[in-house]
C-alpha positions in Angstrom: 0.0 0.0 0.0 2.8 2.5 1.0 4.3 1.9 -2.3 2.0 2.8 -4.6 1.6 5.7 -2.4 5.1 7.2 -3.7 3.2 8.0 -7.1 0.1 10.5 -6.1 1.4 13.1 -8.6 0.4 10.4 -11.6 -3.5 10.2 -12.2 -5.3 7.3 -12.7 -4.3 3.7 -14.1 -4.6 4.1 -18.0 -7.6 2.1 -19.4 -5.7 -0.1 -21.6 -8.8 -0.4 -24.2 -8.2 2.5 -26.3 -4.9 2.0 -29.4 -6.8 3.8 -32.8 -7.7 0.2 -33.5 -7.4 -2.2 -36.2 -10.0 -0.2 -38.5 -6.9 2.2 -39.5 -3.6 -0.4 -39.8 -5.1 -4.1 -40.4 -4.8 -3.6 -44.1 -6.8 -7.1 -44.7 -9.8 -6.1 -42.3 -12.2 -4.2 -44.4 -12.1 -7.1 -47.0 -14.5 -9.9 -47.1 -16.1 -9.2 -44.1 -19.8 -8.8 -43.7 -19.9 -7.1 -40.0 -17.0 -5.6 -38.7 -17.2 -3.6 -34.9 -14.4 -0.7 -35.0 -13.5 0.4 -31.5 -12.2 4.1 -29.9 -8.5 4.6 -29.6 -9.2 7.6 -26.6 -8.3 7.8 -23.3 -9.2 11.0 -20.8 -11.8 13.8 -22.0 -11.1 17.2 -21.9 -14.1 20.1 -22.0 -16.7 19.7 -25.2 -19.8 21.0 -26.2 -22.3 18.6 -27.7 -22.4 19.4 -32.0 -26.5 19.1 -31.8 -28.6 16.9 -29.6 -30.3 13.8 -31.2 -33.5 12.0 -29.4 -32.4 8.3 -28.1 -34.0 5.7 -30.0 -36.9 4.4 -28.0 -37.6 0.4 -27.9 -40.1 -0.6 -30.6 -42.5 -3.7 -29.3 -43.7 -4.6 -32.4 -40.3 -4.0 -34.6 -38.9 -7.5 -35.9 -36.0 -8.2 -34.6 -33.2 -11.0 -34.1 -34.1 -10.5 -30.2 -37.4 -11.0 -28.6 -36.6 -8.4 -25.5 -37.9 -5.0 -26.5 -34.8 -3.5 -24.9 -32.7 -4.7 -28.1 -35.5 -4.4 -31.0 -35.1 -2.0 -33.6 -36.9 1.3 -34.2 -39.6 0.7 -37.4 -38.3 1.9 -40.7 -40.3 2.6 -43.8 -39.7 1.8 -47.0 -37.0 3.5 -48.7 -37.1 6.1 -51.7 -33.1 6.4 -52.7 -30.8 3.9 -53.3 -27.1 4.3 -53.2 -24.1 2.0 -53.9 -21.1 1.1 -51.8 -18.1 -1.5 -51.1 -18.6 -0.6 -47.4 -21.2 1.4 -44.7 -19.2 3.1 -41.8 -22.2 3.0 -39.3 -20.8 6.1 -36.7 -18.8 9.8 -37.9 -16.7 10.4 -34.5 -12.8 9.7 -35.0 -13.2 5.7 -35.5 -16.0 5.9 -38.1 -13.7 8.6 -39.9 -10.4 7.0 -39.4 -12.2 3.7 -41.0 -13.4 5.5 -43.6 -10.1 7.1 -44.9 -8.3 4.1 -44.6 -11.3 2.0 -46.8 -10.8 4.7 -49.6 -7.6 4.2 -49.1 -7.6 0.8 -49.9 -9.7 1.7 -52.9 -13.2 1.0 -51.6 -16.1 3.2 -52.1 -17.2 4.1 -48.8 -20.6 6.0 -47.4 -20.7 7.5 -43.6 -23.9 7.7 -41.3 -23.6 10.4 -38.9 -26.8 10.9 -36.6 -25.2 14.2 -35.9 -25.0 17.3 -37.9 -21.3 17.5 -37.9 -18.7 14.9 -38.2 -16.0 14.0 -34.7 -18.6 12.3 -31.9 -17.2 12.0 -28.7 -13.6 12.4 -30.1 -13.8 16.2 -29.9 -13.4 15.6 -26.2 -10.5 13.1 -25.9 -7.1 14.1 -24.9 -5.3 11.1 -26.9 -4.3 7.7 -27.0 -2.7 4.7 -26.2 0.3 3.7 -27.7 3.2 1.2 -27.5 6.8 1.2 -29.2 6.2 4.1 -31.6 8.8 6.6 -32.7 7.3 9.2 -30.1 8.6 6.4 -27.4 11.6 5.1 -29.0 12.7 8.8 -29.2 12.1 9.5 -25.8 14.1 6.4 -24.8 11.4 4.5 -23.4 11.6 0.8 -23.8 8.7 -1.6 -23.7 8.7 -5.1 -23.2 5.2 -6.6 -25.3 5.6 -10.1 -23.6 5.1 -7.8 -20.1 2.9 -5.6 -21.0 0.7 -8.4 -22.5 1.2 -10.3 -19.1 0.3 -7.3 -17.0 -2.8 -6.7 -19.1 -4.7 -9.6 -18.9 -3.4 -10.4 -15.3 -5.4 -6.7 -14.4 -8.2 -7.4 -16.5 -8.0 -11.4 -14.7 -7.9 -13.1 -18.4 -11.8 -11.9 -19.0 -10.7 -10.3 -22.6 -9.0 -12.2 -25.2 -5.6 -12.4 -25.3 -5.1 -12.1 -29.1 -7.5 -9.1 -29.5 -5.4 -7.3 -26.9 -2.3 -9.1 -29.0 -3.6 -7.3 -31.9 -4.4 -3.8 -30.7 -1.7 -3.0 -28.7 1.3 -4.6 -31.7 -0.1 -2.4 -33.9 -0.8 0.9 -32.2 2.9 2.4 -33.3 1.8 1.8 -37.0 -1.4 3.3 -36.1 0.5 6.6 -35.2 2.6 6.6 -38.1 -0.6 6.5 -40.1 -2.6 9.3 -38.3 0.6 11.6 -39.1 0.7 10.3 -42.5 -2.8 11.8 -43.1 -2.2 15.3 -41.4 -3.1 14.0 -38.0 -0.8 15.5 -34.9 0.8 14.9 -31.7 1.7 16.9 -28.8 3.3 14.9 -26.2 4.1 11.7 -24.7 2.9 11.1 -21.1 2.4 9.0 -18.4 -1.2 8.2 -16.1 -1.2 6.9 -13.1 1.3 3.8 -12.4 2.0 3.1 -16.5 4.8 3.7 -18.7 5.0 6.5 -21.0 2.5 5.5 -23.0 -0.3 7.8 -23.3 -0.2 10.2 -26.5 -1.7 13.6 -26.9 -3.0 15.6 -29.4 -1.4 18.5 -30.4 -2.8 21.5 -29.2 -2.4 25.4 -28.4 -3.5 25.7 -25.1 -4.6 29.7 -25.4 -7.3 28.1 -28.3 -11.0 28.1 -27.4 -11.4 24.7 -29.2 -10.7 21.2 -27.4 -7.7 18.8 -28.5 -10.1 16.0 -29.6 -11.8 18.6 -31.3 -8.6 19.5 -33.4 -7.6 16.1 -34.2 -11.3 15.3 -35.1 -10.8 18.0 -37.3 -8.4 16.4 -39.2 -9.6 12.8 -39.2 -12.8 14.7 -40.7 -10.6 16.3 -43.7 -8.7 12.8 -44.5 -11.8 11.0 -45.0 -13.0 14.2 -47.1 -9.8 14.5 -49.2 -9.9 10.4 -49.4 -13.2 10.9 -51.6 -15.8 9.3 -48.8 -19.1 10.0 -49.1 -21.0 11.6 -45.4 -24.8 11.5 -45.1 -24.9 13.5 -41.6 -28.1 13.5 -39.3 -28.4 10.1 -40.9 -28.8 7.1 -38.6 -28.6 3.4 -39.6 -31.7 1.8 -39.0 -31.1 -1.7 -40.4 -28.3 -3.8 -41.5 -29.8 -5.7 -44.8 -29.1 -9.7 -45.6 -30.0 -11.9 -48.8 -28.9 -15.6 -47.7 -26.8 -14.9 -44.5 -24.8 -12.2 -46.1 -24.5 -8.7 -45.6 -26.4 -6.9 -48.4 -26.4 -3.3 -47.1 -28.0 -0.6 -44.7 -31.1 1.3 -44.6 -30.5 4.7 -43.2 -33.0 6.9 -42.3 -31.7 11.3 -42.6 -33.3 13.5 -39.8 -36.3 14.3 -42.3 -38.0 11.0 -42.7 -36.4 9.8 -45.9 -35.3 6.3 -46.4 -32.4 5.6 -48.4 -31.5 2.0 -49.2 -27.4 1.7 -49.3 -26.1 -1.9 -50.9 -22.9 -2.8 -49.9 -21.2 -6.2 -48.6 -19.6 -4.6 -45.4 -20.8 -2.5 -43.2 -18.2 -1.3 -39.7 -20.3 -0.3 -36.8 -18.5 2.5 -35.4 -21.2 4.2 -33.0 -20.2 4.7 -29.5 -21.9 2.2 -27.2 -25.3 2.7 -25.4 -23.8 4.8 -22.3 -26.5 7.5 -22.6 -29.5 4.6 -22.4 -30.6 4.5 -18.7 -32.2 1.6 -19.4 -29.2 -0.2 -20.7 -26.9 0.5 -18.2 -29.8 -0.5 -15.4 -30.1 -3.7 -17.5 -26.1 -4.1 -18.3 -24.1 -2.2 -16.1 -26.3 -2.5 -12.8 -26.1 1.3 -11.8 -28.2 2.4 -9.4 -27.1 5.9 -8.6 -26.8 8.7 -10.9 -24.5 8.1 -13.8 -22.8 10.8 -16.8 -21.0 9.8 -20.0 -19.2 13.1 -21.1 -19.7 14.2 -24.8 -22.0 14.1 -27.7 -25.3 12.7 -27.4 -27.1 9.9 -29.4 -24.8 6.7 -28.2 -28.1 4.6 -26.7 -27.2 1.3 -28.4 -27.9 1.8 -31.5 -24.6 -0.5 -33.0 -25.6 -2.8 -30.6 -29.5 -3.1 -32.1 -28.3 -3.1 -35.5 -26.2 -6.2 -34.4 -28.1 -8.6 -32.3 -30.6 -7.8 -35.0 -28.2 -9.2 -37.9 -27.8 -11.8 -36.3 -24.3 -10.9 -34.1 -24.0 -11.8 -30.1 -23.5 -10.0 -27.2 -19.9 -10.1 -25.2 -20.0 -12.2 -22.2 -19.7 -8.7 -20.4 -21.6 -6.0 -22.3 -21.8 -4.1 -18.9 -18.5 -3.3 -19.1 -17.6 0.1 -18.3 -14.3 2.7 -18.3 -15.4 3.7 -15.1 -13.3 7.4 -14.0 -15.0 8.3 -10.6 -17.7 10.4 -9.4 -17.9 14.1 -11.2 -20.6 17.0 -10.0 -23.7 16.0 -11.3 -24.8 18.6 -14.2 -21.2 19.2 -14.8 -20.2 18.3 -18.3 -16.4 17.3 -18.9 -15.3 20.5 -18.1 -11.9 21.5 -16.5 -13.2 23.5 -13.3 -15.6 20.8 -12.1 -13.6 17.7 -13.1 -10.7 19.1 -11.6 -12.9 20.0 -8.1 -15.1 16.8 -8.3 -11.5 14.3 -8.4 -9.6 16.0 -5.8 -8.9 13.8 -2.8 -11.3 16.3 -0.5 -13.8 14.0 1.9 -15.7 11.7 -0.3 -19.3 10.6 0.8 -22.5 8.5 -0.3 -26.1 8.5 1.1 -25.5 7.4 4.6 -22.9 10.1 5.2 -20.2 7.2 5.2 -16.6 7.4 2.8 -16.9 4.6 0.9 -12.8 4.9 -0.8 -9.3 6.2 0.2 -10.3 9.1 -1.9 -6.7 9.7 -3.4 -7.5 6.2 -5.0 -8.6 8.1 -7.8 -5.2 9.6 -8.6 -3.2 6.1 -8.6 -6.4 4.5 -10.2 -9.5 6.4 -11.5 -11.5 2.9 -12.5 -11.3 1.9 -8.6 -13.0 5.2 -7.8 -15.7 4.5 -10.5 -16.6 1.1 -9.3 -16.5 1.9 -5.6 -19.2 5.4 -6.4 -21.0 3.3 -8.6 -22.0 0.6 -5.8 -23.2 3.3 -4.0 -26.5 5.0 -4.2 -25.6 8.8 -3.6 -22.3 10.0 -3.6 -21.2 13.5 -2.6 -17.9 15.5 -1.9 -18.1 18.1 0.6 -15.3 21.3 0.5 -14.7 24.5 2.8 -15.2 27.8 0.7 -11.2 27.9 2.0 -10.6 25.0 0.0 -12.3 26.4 -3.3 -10.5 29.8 -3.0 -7.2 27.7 -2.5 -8.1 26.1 -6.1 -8.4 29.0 -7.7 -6.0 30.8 -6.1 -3.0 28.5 -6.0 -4.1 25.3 -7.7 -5.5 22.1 -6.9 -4.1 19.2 -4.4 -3.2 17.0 -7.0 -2.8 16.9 -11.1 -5.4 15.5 -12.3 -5.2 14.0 -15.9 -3.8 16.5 -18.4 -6.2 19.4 -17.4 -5.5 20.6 -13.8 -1.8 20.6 -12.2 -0.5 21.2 -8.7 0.6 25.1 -8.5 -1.5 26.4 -11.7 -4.8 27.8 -10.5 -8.1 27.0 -11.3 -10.2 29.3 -12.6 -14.1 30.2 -12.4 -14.6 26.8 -10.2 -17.0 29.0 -7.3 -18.7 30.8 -10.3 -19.2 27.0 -11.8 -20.8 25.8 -8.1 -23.4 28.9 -7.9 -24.7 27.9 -10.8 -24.6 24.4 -10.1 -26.5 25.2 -6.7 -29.6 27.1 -8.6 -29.6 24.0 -10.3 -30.2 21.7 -7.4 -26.5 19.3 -7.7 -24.6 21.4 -5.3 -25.4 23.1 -2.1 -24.3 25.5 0.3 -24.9 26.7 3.6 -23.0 28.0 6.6 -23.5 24.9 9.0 -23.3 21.1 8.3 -26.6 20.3 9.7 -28.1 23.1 6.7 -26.4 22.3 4.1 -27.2 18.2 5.1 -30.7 19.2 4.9 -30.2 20.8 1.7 -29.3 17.6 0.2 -31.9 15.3 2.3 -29.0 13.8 4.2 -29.2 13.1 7.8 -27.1 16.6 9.4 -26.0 14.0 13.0 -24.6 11.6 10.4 -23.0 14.3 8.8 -21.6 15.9 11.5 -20.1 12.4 12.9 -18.4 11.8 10.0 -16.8 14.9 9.5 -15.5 14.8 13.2 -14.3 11.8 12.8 -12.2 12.9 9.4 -11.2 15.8 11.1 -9.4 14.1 13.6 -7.6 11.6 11.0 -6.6 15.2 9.8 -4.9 15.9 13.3 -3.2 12.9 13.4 -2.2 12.3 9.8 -3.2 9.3 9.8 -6.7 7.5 8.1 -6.8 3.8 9.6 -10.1 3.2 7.4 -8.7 3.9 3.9 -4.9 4.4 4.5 -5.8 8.1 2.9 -2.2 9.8 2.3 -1.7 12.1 5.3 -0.5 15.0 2.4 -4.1 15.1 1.5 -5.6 14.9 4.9 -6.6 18.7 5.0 -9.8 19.2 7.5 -13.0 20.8 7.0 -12.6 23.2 10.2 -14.4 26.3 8.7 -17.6 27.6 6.8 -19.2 28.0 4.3 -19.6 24.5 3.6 -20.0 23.4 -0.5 -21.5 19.7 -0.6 -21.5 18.3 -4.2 -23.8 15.7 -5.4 -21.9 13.4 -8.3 -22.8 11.1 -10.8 -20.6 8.0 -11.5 -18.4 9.7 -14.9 -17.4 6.7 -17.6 -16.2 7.5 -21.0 -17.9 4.4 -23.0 -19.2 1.1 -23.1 -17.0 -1.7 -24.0 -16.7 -5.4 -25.6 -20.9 -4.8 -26.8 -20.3 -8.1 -29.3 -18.7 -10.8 -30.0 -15.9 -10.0 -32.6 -12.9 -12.6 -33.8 -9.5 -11.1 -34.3 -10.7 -9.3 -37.4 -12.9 -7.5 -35.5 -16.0 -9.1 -37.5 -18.7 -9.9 -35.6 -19.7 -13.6 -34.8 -22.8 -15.3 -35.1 -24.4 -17.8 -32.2 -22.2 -20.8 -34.0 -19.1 -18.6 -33.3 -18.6 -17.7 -36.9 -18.5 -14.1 -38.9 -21.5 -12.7 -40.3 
């Protein structure tokens, strides 16, 4: 325990499920596959607006479907009036629909993109980079990697649930992946390191003084390569159905944000679209939540890929609840630095019985084990001192966390950000703790207890519950008090269906569609 303690400057364990995947470097993927499921190469979200909202798809009872359970059926589609032809349908327009699509016209294959949105990027305008093993950036840093460990260490934290020659795949072929994305105008910023890993986290290039995100940039120019590579983009266009004469894929029907039906026939069709981690009824079905729960970024990622699959005939992953869980974040917040920054710090971490439920620097040697342990919870809260706000914005947070808020930099507009919150019911403040309990419908003599109780592991430096680092021990010994209600953040859904090593989807006799 005291080791890992030596690294509280480094946030977070790196979710090792993001390399720009094998829809950009596997140069035999796109060919002769019916199915294919493209994942995201992202890791960490910086600040983003959403490009347009789009309503979630609601379940269709009398739709017919490959699933009898109206959580899965499709939405009805009418017949269609247009017909267009294609060697391949990129299902999704965020960075691994785009990437997919440049590298298919690439590879000479007329390709058409459906984007439910109005402009192109998803969720990859709010991503800060990616994974990445043995590239140049590393090799001319002099950071060695050993595969056969890394491998090892993978599936040992993961206990073997994924398949080793998927993660084989992904991560052997991540420094191609780079060379590629710079080969098509795509840049870099910087090579860093999150929470206990290597250096092996990349970042988009980006001018800090610019108004627009670093996702947002590199979007930008995913968007222009698939433009420049001559592939066609229908936006406000969803997929509706995945077509089949005799078992094989025959095409897409996609229905555009007026009504009209176009008919696409093509033999491959990549579902690119972003999970279902804004359905609440998925992840109550999946994922088991049963607190409050955000997904930063664009809206419209409510299972659609997952539908259109189970509905073609693919399977679910042994573990579609699967989540990249981060850690609790002000609810009403979106990923935005002055709130993520504030909701992560190791201040006093509480859920609905007034109880700490983590060691909260957990979050800054791991941010999934801060996830899991708010998301078992039914409430979760943090509660600050005004001191500790102004001390934020005046001198800078506790601890870095991710690549958005360092130790010594100040934080700006973070008590502006909590006023608003508090007309909007996620955050309240009051001069006493039994008010500002009440405020919240917490019991004040529970809160009162606990925060007695941490303010004398303060005195003594020492937290025999959690083992808390004594550096981040600071007590809440003045007023006014700020108590924020969270929701659990996650940036995806992961392993939705069953793919082989060529990412194509698999049917229930384990073969690809």
């Amino acid at each position: 325990m005291n080791n890992r303690r030596k690294q509280h400057t480094d946030q977070g364990e790196k979710a090792l499920q993001e390399p720009l995947q094998r829809e950009i470097s596997r140069r035999s993927m796109l060919f002769g596959t019916g199915i294919a499921v493209a994942g995201v190469a992202t890791a960490g979200l910086v600040g983003c607006s959403p490009a347009e909202p789009s309503p979630p798809a609601a379940p269709a009872a009398d739709q017919t479907t490959g699933t009898t359970d109206d959580l899965w059926a499709l939405d009805p589609v009418g017949e269609p009036t247009e017909t267009l032809e294609a060697d391949l349908v990129v299902i999704g327009g965020g960075g691994t629909g785009l990437a997919a699509a440049t590298m298919a016209q690439q590879l000479g294959l007329s390709t058409v993109v459906l984007e439910k949105l109005g402009t192109p990027g998803g969720s990859y305008i709010c991503t800060e980079g990616m994974f990445v093993f043995d590239s140049h950036w590393q090799k001319e840093a002099g950071v060695v990697g050993d595969f056969d460990t890394l491998l090892a260490r993978l599936m040992d934290y993961h206990h073997w649930i994924p398949r080793p020659e998927l993660y084989r795949t992904f991560v052997m072929e991540t420094a191609e992946t780079v060379d590629w994305c710079e080969s098509i105008g795509c840049e870099y910023g910087m090579l860093a390191t999150i929470g206990e890993t290597p250096q092996s986290f990349l970042a988009w290039k980006h001018d800090p003084n610019s108004d627009s995100s670093p996702g947002s940039e590199f979007a930008a120019s995913l968007a222009q390569a698939a433009e420049d590579a001559g592939a066609q983009m229908l936006f406000q266009t969803s997929g509706k159905k995945i077509l089949r004469e005799n078992g094989a894929v025959a095409g897409v029907l996609a229905e555009d944000s007026g009504g009209i039906v176009t008919q696409i026939n093509a033999p491959a069709v990549l579902i690119a679209t972003g999970g279902y981690g804004q359905s609440e009824e998925m992840l109550k079905e999946l994922a088991h939540f049963i607190g409050k729960a955000v997904e930063p970024g664009t809206p419209g990622r409510v299972g659609d890929g997952m539908k259109l699959g189970l509905d073609a005939g693919a399977q679910l992953w042994d573990y579609p609840g699967t989540l990249p869980l981060l850690g609790p974040l002000v609810a009403g917040a979106g990923w935005e630095p002055p709130m993520v920054i504030t909701s992560f710090q190791p201040t006093l971490w509480i859920n609905q019985d007034c109880e700490r439920f983590i060691g909260e620097d957990t979050l800054l040697i791991n941010f999934t084990y801060a996830g899991q342990a708010a998301k078992n919870q039914e409430r979760t809260f943090s509660l600050l001192t005004e001191a500790e706000i102004d001390r934020f914005e005046q001198e800078g947070p506790y601890a870095d966390i991710f690549t958005m808020g360092h130790v010594g930099t100040p934080v700006k507009g973070v008590k502006e950000r909590l006023e608003q919150l508090s007309a909007e019911g996620t955050v309240f403040i009051a001069d006493t703790l039994d008010d500002v309990a009440a405020l919240a419908g917490l019991d004040p003599a529970a809160l009162r207890a606990c925060v007695e109780q941490y303010n004398g592991y303060c005195a003594t430096g020492v937290d025999p519950e959690f083992n808390k680092a004594a550096q981040y021990l600071n007590p809440l010994d003045s007023s006014p008090y700020y108590l924020l209600e969270k929701a659990v953040c996650f940036t995806g859904s992961g392993g939705c269906l069953k793919v082989d090593t060529e990412m194509r989807c698999l049917d229930a006799d384990r073969q690809p569609i």
